[in-house]
C-alpha positions in Angstrom: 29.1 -26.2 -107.1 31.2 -28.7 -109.2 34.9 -28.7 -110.1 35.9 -30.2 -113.4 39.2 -30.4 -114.0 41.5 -32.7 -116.4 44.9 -34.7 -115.8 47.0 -31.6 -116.7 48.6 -29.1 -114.7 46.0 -26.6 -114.8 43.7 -24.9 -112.5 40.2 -26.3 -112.0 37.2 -24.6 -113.4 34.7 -24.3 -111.1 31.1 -24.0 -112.4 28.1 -23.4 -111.1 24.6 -25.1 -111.7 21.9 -22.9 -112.3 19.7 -25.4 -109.4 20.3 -27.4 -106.5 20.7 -31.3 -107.1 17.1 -32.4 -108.4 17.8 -35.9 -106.8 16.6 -35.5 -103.6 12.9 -34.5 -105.1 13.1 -37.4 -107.4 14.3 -40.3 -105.7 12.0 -39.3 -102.5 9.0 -38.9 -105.1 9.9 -42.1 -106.4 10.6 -43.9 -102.9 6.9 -43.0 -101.7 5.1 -44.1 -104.2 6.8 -47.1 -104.8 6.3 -47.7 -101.5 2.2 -47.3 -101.0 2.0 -48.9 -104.4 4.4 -52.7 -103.3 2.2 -52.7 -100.0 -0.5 -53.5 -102.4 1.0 -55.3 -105.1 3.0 -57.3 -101.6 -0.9 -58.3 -100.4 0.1 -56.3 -97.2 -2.9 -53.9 -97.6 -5.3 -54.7 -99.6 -6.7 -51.9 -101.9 -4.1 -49.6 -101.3 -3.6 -49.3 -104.9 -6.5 -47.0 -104.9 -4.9 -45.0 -102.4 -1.7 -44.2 -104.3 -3.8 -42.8 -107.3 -3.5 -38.9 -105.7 0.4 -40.2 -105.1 1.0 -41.3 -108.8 -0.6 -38.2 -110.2 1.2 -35.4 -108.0 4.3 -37.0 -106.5 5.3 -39.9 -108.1 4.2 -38.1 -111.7 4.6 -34.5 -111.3 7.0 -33.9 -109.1 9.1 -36.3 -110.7 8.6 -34.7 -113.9 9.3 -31.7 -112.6 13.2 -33.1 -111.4 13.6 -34.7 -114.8 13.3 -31.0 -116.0 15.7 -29.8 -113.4 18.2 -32.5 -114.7 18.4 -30.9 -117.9 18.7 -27.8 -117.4 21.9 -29.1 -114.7 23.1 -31.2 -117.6 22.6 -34.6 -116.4 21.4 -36.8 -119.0 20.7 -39.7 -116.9 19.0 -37.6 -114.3 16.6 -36.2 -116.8 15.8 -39.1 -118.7 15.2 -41.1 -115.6 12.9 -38.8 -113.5 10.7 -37.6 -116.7 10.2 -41.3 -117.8 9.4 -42.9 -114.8 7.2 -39.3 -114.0 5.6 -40.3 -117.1 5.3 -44.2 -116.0 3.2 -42.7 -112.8 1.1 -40.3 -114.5 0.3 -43.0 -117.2 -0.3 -45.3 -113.8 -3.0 -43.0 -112.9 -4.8 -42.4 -116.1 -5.3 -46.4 -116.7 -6.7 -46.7 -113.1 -9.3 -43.8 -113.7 -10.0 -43.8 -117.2 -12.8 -46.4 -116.7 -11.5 -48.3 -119.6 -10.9 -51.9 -119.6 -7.1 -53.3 -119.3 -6.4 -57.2 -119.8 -4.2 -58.8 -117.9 -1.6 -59.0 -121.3 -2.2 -55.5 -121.8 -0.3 -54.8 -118.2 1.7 -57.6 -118.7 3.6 -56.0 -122.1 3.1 -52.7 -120.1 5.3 -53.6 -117.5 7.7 -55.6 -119.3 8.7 -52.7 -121.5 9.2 -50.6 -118.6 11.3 -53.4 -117.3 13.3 -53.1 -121.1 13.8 -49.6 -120.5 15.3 -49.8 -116.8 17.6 -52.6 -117.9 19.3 -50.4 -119.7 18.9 -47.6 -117.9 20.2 -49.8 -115.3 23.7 -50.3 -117.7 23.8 -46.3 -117.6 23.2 -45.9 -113.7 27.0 -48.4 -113.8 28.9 -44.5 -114.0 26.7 -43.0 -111.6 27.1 -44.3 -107.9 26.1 -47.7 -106.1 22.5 -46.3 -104.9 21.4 -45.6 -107.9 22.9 -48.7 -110.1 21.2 -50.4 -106.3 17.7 -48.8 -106.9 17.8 -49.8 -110.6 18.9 -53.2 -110.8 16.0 -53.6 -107.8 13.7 -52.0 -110.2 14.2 -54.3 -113.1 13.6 -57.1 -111.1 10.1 -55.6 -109.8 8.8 -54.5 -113.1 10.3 -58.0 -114.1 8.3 -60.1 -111.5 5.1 -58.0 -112.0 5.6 -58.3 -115.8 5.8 -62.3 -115.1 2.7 -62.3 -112.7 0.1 -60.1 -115.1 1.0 -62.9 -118.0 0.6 -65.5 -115.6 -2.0 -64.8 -113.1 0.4 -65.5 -110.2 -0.3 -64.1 -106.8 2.7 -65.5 -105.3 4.8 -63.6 -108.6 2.8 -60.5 -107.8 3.4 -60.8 -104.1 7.5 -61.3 -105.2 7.2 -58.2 -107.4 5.5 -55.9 -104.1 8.7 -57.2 -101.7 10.9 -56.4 -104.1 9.5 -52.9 -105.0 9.3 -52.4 -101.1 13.0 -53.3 -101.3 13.5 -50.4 -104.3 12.0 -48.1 -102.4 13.7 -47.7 -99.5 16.9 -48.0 -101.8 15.4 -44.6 -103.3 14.4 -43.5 -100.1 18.0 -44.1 -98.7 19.7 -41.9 -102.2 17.1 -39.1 -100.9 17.9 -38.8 -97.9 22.0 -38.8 -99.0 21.1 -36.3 -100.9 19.4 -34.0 -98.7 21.7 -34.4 -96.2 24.8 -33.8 -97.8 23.9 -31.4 -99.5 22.4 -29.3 -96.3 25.8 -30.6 -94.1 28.0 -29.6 -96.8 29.9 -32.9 -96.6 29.1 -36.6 -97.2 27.1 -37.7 -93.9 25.9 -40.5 -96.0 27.5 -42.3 -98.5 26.6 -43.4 -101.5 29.9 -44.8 -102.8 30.5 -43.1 -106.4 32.4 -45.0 -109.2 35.9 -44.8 -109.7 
């Protein structure tokens, strides 16, 4: 439930949103495949990319699709356009590493730098939203940033940078999940995430 209310002496109105908070599914579908994916791209565990294929297609893609939609049918903007786009980025993931068809290194390179456009300034948005999420993006630009740098370049040590710091954004993700699970089941704030002023 959410109150709105303005500076004037008036009651609130209360509304209700037709779902729960979406969040929960989409950062922790985000978190985990993140996750799998920066042990690979980190050189932790090698080939693990090929693991996170079923990931990106259902969890990391689909299910956070199917947030996105949530968000905008709760009216969240943000919410929507986040989950849906990086749902897309997964799904989009997946199709590259099984269509059989043959990706240069530039190709991924100004595939991951406009991702890296887009979360910049998604990244300006997140600013009104809370400290975890402005957290998880700013993160995020920097990984699609490095990984950006290291397909142009070739550079396992960039790539290697761009896996730590997408281990780093996920358990940023991981950590807005679980805040949101558990304060919404508690019905208080167990966890903070420190909202903006």
């Amino acid at each position: 439930m959410t109150v709105l209310s303005d500076s004037r002496d008036v009651a609130p109105v209360t509304t209700v949103l037709p779902f729960a908070d979406p969040g929960a599914l989409g950062l922790g579908a985000f978190a985990l495949t993140t996750f799998v994916l920066s042990f690979a791209n980190a050189g932790f565990v090698p080939g693990a990319s090929a693991t996170v294929l079923g990931l990106a297609l259902f969890m990391g893609g689909i299910a956070q699709f199917v947030a996105g939609i949530w968000e905008f049918a709760n009216r969240n903007t943000f919410g929507a356009t986040a989950f849906c786009s990086f749902g897309a980025f997964w799904m989009a993931f997946w199709f590259l590493n099984i269509s059989g068809i043959a990706v240069n290194a530039a190709g991924v390179g100004v595939f991951l730098l406009a991702w890296a456009i887009f979360t910049a300034y998604m990244s300006l948005a997140a600013i009104k939203t809370n400290a975890v999420i402005l957290a998880v993006f700013i993160a995020l630009t920097l990984t699609f940033l490095f990984l950006a740098i290291g397909a142009f370049s070739g550079s396992e040590l960039i790539d290697h940078i761009g896996g730590y710091l997408g281990i780093i954004t996920a358990i940023l993700a991981w950590y807005g999940s679980f805040a949101t699970v558990l304060n919404s089941t508690f019905k208080r704030v167990a966890l903070p995430v420190w909202p903006s002023k």
